[in-house]
C-alpha positions as CSV (number, residue, x, y, z in Angstrom):
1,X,-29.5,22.9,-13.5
2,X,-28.9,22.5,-17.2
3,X,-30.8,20.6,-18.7
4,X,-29.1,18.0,-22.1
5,X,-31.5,17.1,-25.0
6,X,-32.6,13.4,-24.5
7,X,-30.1,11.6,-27.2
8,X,-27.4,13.5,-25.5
9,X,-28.4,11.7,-21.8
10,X,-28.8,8.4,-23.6
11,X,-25.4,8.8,-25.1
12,X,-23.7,9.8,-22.4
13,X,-25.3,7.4,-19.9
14,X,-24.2,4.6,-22.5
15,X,-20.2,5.5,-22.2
16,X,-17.7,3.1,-21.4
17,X,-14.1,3.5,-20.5
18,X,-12.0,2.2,-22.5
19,X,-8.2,0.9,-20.9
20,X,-6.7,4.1,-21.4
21,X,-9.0,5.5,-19.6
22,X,-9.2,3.5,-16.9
23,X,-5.3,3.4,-16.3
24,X,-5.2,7.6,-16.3
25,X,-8.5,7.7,-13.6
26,X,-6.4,4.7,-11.6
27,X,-2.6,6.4,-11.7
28,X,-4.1,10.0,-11.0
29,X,-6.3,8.6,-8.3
30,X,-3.3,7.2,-6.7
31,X,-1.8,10.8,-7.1
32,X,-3.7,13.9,-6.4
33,X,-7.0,13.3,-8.4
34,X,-9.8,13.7,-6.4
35,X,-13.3,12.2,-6.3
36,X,-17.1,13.8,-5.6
37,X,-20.5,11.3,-5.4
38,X,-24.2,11.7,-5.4
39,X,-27.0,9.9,-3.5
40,X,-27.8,7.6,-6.3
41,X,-23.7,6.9,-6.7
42,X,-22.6,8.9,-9.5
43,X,-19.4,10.1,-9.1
44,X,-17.1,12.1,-10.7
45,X,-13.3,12.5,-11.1
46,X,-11.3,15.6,-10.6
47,X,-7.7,16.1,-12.0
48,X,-5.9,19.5,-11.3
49,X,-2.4,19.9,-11.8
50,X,0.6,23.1,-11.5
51,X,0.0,25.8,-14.1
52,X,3.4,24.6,-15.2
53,X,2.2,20.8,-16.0
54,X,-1.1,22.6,-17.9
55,X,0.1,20.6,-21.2
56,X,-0.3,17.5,-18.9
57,X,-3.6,18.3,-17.9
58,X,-4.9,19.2,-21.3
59,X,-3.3,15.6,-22.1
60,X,-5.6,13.9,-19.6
61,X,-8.8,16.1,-20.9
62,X,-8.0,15.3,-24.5
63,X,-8.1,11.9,-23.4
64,X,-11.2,12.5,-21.4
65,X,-12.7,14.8,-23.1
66,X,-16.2,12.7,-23.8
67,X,-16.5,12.5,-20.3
68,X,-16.3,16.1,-19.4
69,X,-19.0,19.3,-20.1
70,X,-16.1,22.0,-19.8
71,X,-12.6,22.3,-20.7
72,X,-9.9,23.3,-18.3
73,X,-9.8,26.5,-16.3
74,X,-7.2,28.4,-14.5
75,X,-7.4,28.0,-10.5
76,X,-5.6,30.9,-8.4
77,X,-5.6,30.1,-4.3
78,X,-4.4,32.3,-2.2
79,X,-4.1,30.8,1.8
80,X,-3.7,32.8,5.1
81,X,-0.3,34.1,4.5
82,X,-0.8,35.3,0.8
83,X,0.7,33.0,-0.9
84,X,-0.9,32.5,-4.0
85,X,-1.1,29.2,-6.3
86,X,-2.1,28.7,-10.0
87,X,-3.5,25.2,-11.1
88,X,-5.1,24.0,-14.1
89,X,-7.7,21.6,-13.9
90,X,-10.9,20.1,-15.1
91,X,-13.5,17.7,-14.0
92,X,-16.1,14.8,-15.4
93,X,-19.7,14.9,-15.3
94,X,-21.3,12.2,-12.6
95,X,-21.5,8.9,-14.0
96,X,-21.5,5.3,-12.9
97,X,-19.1,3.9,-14.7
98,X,-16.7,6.0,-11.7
99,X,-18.9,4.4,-8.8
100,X,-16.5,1.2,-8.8
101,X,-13.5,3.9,-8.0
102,X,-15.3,6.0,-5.6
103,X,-16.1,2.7,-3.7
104,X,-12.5,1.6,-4.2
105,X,-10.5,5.0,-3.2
106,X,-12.6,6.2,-0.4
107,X,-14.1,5.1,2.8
108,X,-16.2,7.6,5.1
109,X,-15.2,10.5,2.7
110,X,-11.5,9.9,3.3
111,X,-9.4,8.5,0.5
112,X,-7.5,5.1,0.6
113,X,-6.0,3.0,-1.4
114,X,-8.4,-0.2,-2.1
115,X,-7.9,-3.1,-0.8
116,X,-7.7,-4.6,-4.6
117,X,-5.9,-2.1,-5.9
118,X,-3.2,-4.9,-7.7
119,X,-6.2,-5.3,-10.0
120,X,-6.0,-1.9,-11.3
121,X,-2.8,-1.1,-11.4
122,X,-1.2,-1.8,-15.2
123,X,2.6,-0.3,-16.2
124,X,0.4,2.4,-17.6
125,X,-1.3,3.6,-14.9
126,X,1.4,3.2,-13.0
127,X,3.3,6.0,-15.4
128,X,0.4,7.8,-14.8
129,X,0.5,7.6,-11.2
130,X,4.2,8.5,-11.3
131,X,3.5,11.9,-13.9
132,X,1.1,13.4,-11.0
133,X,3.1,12.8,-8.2
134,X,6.1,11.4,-9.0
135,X,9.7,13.5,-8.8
136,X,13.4,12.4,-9.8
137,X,15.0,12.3,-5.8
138,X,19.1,11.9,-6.1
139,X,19.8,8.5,-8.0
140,X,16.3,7.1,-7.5
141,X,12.5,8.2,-7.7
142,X,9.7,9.1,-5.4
143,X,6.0,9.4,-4.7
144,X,4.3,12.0,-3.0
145,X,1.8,10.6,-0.4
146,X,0.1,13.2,1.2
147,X,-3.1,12.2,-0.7
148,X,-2.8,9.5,2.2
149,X,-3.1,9.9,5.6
150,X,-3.2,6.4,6.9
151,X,0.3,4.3,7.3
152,X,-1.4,0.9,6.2
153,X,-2.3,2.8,2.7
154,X,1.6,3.3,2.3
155,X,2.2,0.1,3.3
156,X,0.2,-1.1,0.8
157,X,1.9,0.4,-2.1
158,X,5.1,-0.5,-1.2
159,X,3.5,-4.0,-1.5
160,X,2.0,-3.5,-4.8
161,X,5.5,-2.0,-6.2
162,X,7.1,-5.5,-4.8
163,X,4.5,-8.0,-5.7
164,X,3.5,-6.9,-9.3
165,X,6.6,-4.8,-10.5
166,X,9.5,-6.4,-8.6
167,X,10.4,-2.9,-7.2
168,X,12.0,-1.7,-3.2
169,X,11.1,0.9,-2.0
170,X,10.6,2.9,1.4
171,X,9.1,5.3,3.3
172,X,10.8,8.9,3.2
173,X,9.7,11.6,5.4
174,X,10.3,15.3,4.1
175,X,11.8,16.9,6.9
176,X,11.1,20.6,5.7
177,X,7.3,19.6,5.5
178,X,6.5,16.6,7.6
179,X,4.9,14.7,4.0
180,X,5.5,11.5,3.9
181,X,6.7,10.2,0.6
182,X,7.6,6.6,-1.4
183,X,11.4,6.3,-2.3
184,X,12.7,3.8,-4.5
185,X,15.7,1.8,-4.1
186,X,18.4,3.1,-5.6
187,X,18.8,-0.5,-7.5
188,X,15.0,-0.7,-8.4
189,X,15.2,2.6,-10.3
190,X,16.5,1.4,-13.6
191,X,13.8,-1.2,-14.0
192,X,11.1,1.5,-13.0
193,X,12.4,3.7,-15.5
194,X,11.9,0.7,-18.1
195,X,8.5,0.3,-17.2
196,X,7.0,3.5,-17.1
197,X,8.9,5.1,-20.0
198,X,7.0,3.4,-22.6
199,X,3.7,5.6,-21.7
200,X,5.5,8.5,-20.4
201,X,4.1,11.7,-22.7
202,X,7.2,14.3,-23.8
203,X,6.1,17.2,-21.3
204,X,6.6,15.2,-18.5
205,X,10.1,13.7,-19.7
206,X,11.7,16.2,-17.5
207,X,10.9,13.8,-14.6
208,X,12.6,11.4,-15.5
């Protein structure tokens, strides 16, 4: 265990997010960021993205960075059939200001989507949510949702997209995978295009 000179700890320990960083750990968290926790609930936050979006990722750390002890590192996975895959990612240091999200996004170890998440959600994080997992699909957009297992989470943001953005969408099963994912209305995509485009960074233009 490495052990940080005292004023470092205090300093550290005394950090606040500040919006922006609250609306990049919300969107990614409702994309493919992922969470760990401790026994006396410090958590940290996880964000890992293709090689190809590395730009992106370095984005979010530069964002980040006071939060974080490393920079971002290469990831190569190989699975059972050799197929390999490169990712770039990077991770915060345990702290309690991410207790709030660990409590919000997971339940038994399994990740959800809280109950209050219309509290969170602002057009920015909502960009930011769309940048992770987000894709152009025909004349429309869509979410991946294989973060979430459960049909009620799903439900839930199609709710949120209706309620606080005035946007349809549906649920779209990839037949090729078996993922579920969140389509927009054909109709809704204009205005969801003038909401997120604002915050959206230039490397990630190509999605939309």
């Amino acid at each position: 265990m490495v052990n940080y000179p005292r004023a470092t700890y205090r300093y550290r320990k005394a950090l606040k997010l500040n919006q922006l960083q609250k609306d990049i750990v919300v969107g990614s968290l409702l994309g493919s960021s992922t969470m760990e926790t401790s026994r006396n609930f410090l958590c940290s936050v996880k964000f890992e993205q293709r090689f190809k979006n590395r730009v992106y990722t370095s984005h979010l750390y530069n964002t980040l960075k006071e939060w974080c002890y490393t920079e971002p590192h290469l990831h190569l996975e190989t699975n059972r059939c050799k197929y390999s895959r490169t990712s770039y990612y990077f991770q915060t240091f345990k702290h309690f200001a991410y207790f709030r999200y660990y409590n919000g996004f997971y339940e038994f170890g399994d990740k959800i989507v809280p109950l209050f998440i219309h509290r969170w959600v602002t057009p920015r994080a909502l960009a930011y949510w769309f940048m992770d997992s987000g894709e152009r699909h025909q004349n429309s957009y869509m979410f991946h949702l294989h973060h979430f297992s459960n049909l009620q989470d799903h439900k839930m943001l199609i709710d949120l997209l209706k309620h606080m953005f005035w946007i349809d969408a549906e649920i779209y099963i990839d037949a090729n995978k078996g993922w579920y994912k969140l389509r927009l209305s054909d109709e809704s995509a204009p205005k969801f295009i003038s909401i997120i485009k604002p915050y959206v960074i230039p490397c990630m233009y190509y999605k939309i």
